[in-house]
Residue, then its C-alpha position, 0 to 999 in steps of 0.5 A: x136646528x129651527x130657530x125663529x128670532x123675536x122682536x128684540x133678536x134673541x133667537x128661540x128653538x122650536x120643532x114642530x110635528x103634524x098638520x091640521x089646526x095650529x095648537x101651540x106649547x108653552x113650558x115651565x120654569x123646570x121644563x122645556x119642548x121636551x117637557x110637552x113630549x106625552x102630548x106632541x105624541x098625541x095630539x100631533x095626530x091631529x094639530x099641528x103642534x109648536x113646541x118652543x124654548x123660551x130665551x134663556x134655555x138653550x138651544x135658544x139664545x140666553x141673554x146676558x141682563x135679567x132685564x131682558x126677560x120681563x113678563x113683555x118680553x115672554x108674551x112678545x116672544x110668543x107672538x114672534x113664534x106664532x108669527x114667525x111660523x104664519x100662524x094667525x090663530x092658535x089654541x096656546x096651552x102653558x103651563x106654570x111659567x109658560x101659563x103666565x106667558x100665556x094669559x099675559x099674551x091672551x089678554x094683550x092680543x085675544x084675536x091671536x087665541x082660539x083657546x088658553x089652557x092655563x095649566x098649573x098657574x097661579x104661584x106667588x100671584x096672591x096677595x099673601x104670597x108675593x112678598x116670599x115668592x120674589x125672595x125665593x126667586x132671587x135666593x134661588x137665582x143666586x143659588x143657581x149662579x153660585x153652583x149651578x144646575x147640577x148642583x140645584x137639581x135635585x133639591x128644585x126638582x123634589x118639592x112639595x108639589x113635585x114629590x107626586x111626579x116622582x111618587x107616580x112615575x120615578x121613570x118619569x121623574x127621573x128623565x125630568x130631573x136628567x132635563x133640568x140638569x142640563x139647563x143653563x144656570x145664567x138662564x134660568x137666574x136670569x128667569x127668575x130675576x127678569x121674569x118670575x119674582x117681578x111678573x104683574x099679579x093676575x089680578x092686574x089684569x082684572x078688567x081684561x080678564x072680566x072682558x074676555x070670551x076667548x075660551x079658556x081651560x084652567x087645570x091644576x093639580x088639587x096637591x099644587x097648593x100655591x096654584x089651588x086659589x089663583x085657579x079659583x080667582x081666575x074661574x070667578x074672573x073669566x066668565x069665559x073660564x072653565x076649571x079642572x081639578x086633578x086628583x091626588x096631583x102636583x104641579x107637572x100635571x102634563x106629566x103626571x096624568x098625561x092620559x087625563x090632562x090630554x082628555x081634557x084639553x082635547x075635549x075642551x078643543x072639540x067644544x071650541x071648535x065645534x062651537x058648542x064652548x059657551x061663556x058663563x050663563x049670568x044665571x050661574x054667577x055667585x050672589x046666591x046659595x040657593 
């Protein structure tokens, strides 16, 4: 099985598939590499296309310490992907969790990026919700250790912004819910103690964000509530940020709409590497309504 090793020597799973320019997948808490299996089939065709477990999701190593798991670790595990494979410069595509890796790694090392999409991002970064988003974490980490994922599953899998993946593809959602529950339960706690309830709000990053010209792709789901204002901040902080709403849609917005969410990102590749992506024109900036 390929594994790469990261700075610390916690050892990640990875496949790869096709050739071409290097586009590289970043999953989410519930998800996984195979969570990215609708776009490893299409854009394979024409990238060469890295799909990665992140520490604490088996076949990758799970470390023992939520310690080990901090937002520093998730972005440095990302770069020891890239340059473990010998990969200068990658479009990086994340989604949830893995957006947050992915913008906290764009924003540290923007020479690594051709382009981030940052797909489904955003929860429990807003002022409101800081305070009960790391409460739920650690209650569900807890829950978690006390009776694990096969006890877990259904009830994590079937929420609010999960219920249109179910609605649309019961198939689909079915093949999820059989993923997460084989994911490990120490792994997964350990996730959201080290990683989800003590991140660094999106906000932190104000002055990178307004800095920034790596090109940047947002989509969220226009049903995945608690992503619906940070997708906003962030398209008003990022003059080089475009942003997608996906109709009638959750938070697995890969899953989901495959078709569209593939669409999007594969034009917004053509745009970056055609040169025709452009930064916000001063002229569109708020200030006035007329």
């Amino acid at each position: 099985m390929p594994h790469i090793s990261t700075d610390d020597g916690v050892r990640l799973y990875y496949e790869e598939a096709g050739s071409g320019q290097p586009l590289v997948f970043v999953h989410e808490f519930l998800g996984e590499y195979r969570a990215w299996e609708p776009q490893l089939r299409h854009f394979s065709r024409k990238y060469r296309c890295v799909a990665y477990n992140a520490r604490g999701y088996p076949p990758s190593d799970v470390p023992e310490s939520p310690d080990d798991y901090s937002f520093e670790h998730q972005r440095t595990d990302l770069k020891a992907v890239l340059d473990a494979l010998k990969i200068d410069r990658a479009h990086i595509v994340g989604l949830s969790m893995g957006a947050f890796a992915t913008f906290y790694f764009g924003m540290k090392w923007p020479e690594r990026a051709r382009s981030l999409t940052l797909a489904g991002i955003g929860s429990g970064s807003m002022p409101e919700s800081r305070a009960r988003f790391a409460a739920e974490s650690e209650a569900s980490a807890q829950s978690l250790l006390d009776g694990g994922w096969e006890k877990s599953a259904a009830a994590r899998t079937l929420t609010p912004t999960r219920v249109q993946l179910r609605n649309k593809n019961p198939r689909g959602f079915d093949e999820f819910v059989g993923m997460v529950r084989q994911h490990s339960a120490k792994g997964s706690a350990n996730t959201l103690r080290g990683y989800q309830a003590r991140r660094p709000a999106l906000q932190d990053f104000a002055a990178q964000m307004a800095a920034c010209t790596v090109p940047t792709l947002i989509i969220s789901g226009d049903e995945d509530e608690p992503c619906l204002d940070a997708s906003l901040m962030l398209k008003r902080a990022m003059p080089s940020a475009g942003l997608a709403f996906l109709a009638q849609t959750g938070h697995a917005c890969n899953l989901e709409e495959p078709e569209l969410f593939n669409l999007l990102c594969e034009r917004f590749f053509h745009q970056v590497e055609s040169g025709q992506y452009r930064m916000r024109d001063p002229i569109a900036a708020p200030g006035r309504i007329l």
